[in-house]
PyMOL commands that place a pseudoatom at each C-alpha (Angstrom):
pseudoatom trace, name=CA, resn=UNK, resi=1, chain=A, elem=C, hetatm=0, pos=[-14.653, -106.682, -170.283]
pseudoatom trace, name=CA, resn=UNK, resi=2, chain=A, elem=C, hetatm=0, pos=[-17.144, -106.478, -173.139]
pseudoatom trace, name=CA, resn=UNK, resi=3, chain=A, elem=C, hetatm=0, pos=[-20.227, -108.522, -173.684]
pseudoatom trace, name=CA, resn=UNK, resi=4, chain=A, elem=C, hetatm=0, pos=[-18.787, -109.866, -176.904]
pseudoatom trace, name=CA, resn=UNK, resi=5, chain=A, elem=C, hetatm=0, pos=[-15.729, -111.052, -175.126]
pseudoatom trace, name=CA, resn=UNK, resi=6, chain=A, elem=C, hetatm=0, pos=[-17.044, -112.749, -172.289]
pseudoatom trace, name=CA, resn=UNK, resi=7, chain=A, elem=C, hetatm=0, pos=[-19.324, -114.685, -174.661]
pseudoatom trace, name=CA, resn=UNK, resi=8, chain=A, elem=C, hetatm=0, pos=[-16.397, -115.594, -176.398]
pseudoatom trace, name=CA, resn=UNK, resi=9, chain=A, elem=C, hetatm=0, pos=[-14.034, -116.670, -173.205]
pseudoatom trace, name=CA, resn=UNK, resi=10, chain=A, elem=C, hetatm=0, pos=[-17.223, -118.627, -172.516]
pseudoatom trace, name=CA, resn=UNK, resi=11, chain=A, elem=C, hetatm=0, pos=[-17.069, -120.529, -176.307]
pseudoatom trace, name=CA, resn=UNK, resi=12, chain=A, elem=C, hetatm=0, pos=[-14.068, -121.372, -175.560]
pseudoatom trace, name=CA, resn=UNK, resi=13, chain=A, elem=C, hetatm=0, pos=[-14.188, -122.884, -172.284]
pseudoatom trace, name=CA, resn=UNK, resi=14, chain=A, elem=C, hetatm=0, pos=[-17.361, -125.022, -174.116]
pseudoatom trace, name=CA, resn=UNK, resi=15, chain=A, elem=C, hetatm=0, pos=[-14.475, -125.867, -176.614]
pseudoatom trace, name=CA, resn=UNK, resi=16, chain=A, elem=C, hetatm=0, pos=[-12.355, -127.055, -174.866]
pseudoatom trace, name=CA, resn=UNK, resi=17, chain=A, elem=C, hetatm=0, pos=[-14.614, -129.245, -172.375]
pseudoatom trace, name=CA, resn=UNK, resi=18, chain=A, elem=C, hetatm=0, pos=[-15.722, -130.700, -174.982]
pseudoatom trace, name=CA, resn=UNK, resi=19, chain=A, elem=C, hetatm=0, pos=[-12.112, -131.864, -176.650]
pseudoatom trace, name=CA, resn=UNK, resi=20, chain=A, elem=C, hetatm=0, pos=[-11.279, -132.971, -173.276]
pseudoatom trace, name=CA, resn=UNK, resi=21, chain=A, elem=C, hetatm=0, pos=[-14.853, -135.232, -172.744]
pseudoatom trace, name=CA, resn=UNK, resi=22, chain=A, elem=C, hetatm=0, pos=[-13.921, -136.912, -176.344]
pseudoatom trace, name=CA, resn=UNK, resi=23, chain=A, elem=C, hetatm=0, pos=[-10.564, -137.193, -175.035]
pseudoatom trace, name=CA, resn=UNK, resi=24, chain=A, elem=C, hetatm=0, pos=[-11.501, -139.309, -172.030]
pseudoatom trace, name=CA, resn=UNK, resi=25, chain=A, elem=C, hetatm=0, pos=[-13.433, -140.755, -173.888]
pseudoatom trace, name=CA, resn=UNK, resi=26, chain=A, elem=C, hetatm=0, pos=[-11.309, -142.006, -176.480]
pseudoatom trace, name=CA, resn=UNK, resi=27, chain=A, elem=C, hetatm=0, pos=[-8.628, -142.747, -173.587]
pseudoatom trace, name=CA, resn=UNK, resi=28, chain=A, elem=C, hetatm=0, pos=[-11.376, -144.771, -171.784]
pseudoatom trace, name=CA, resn=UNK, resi=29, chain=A, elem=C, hetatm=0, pos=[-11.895, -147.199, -174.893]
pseudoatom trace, name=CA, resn=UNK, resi=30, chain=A, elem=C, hetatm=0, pos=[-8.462, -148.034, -175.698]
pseudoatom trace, name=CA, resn=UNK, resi=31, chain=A, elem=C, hetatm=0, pos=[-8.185, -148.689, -171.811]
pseudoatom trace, name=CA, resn=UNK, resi=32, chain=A, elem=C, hetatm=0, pos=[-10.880, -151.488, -171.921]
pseudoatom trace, name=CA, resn=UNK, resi=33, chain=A, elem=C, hetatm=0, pos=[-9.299, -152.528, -174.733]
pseudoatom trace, name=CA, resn=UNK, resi=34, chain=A, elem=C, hetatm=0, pos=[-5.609, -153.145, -173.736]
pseudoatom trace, name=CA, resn=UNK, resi=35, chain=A, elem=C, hetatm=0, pos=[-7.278, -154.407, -170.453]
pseudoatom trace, name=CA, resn=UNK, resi=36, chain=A, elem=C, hetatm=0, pos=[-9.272, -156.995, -172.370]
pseudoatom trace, name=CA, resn=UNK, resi=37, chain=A, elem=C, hetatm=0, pos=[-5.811, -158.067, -174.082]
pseudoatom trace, name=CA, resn=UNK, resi=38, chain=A, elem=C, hetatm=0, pos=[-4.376, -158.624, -171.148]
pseudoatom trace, name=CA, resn=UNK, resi=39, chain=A, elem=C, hetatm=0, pos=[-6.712, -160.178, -169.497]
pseudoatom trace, name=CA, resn=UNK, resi=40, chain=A, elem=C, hetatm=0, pos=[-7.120, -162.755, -172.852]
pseudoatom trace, name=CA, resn=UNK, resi=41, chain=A, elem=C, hetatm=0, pos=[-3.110, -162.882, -173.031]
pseudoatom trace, name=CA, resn=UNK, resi=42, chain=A, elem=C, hetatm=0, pos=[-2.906, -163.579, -168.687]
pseudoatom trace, name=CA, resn=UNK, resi=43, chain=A, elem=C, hetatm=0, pos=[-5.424, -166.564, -169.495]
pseudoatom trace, name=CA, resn=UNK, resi=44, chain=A, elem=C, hetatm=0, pos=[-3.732, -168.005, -172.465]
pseudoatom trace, name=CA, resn=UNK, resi=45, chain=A, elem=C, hetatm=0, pos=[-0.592, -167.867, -170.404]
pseudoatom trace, name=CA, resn=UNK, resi=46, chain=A, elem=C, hetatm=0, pos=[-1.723, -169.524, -167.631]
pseudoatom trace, name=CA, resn=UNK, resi=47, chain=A, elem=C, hetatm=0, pos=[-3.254, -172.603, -169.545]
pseudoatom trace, name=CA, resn=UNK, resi=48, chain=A, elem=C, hetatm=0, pos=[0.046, -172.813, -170.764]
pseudoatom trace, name=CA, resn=UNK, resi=49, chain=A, elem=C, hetatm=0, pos=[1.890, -172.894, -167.508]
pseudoatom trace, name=CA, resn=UNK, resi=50, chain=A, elem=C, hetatm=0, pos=[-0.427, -175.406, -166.807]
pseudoatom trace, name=CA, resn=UNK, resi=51, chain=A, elem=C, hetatm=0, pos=[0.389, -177.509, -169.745]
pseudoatom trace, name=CA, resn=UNK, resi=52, chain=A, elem=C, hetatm=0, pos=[3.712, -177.287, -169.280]
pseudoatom trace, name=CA, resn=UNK, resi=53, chain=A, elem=C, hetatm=0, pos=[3.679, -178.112, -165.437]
pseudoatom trace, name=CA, resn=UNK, resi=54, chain=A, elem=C, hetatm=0, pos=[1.629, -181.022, -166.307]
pseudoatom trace, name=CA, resn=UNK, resi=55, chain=A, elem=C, hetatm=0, pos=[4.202, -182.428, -169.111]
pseudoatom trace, name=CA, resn=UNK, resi=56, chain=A, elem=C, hetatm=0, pos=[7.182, -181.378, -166.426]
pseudoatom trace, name=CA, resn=UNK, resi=57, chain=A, elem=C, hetatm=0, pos=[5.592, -184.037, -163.621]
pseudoatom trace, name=CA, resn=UNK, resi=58, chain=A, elem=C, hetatm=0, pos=[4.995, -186.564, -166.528]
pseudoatom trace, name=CA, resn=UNK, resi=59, chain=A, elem=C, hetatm=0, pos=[8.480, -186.284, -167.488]
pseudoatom trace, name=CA, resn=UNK, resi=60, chain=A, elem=C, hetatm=0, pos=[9.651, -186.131, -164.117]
pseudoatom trace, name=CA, resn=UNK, resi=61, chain=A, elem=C, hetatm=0, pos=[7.792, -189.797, -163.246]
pseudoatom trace, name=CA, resn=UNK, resi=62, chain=A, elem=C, hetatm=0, pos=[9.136, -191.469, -166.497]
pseudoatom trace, name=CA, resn=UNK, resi=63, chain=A, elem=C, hetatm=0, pos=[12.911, -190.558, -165.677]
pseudoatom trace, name=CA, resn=UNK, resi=64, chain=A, elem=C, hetatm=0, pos=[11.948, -191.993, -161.996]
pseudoatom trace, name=CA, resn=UNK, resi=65, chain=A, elem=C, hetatm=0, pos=[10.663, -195.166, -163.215]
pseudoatom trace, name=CA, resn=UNK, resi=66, chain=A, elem=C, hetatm=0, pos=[13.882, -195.254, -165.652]
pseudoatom trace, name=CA, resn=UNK, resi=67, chain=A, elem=C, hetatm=0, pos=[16.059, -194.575, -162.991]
pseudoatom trace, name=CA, resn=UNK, resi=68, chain=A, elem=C, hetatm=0, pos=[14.265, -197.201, -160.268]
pseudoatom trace, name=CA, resn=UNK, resi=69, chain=A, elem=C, hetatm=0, pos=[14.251, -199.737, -163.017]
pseudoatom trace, name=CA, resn=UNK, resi=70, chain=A, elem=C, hetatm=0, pos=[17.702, -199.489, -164.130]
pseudoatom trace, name=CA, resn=UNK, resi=71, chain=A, elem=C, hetatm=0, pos=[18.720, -201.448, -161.119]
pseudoatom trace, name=CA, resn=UNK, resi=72, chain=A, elem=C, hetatm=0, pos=[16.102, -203.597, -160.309]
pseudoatom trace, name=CA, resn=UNK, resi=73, chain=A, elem=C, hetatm=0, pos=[14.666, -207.061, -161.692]
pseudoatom trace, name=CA, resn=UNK, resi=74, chain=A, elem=C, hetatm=0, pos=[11.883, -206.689, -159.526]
pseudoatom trace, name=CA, resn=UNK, resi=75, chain=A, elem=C, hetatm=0, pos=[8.753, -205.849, -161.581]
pseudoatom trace, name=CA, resn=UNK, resi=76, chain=A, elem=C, hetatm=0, pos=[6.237, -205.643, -158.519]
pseudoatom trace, name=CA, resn=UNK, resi=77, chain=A, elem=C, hetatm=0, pos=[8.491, -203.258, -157.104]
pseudoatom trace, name=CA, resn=UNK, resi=78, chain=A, elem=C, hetatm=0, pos=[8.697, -201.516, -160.106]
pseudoatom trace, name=CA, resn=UNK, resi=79, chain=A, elem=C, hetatm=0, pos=[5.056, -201.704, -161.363]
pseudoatom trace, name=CA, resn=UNK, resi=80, chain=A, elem=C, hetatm=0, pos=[4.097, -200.412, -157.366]
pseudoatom trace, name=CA, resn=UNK, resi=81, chain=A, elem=C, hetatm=0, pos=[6.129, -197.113, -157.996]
pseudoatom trace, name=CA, resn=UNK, resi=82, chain=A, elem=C, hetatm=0, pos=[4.196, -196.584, -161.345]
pseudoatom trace, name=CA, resn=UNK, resi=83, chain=A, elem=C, hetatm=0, pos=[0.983, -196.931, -160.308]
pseudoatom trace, name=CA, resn=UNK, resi=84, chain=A, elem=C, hetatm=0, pos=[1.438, -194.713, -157.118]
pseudoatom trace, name=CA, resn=UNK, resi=85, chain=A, elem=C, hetatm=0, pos=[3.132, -192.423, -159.582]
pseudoatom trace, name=CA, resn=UNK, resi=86, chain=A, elem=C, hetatm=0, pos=[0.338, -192.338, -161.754]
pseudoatom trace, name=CA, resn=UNK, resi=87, chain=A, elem=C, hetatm=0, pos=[-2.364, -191.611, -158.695]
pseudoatom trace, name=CA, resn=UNK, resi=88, chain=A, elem=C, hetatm=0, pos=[-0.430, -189.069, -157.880]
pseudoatom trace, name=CA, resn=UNK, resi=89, chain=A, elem=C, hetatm=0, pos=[0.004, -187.477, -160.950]
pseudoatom trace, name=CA, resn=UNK, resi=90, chain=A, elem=C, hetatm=0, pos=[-4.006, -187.719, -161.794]
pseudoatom trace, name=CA, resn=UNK, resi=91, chain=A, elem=C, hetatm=0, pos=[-4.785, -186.665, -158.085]
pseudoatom trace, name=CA, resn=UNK, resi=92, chain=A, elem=C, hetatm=0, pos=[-6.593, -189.730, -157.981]
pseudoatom trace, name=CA, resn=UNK, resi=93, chain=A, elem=C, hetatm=0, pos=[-6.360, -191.451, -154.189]
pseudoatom trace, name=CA, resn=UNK, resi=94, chain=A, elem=C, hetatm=0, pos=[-3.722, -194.799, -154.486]
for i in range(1, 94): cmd.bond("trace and resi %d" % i, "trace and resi %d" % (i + 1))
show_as sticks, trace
zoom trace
């Protein structure tokens, strides 16, 4: 192998380490990226799920109350259930 050549293999090889560093590089930053989009997207998501879990339960206590005052005259009765049904929706202690 000549002188020449070897220097030249060797060029190459420099080349081509260099392509693939700028490579990783580049791979590396759209990887954070994506990641951070994700990440943004999960947490808009969740909030969501928690919105809509929230509005669910609220729902879910009106229709009770409805349904538990549909037959009943009894407004203590009535009024008890709501305001249990409220605690329990706010997590506060009845």
């Amino acid at each position: 192998m000549k002188n020449s050549d070897f220097v030249l293999e060797i060029e190459t090889y420099k080349k081509a380490r260099r392509r693939d560093k700028e490579a990783r590089l580049v791979a590396e930053t759209l990887l954070e990226d994506k990641t951070r989009e994700l990440y943004v997207t999960h947490e808009e998501l969740k909030k969501k799920y928690n919105e809509l879990e929230r509005y669910s339960s609220e729902l879910e206590l009106f229709l009770s109350i409805a349904k538990l005052s549909e037959g009943t005259l009894n407004l203590d009765k009535v009024l008890h259930f709501f305001v249990n049904a409220v605690c329990k929706l706010e997590k506060w202690p009845a």
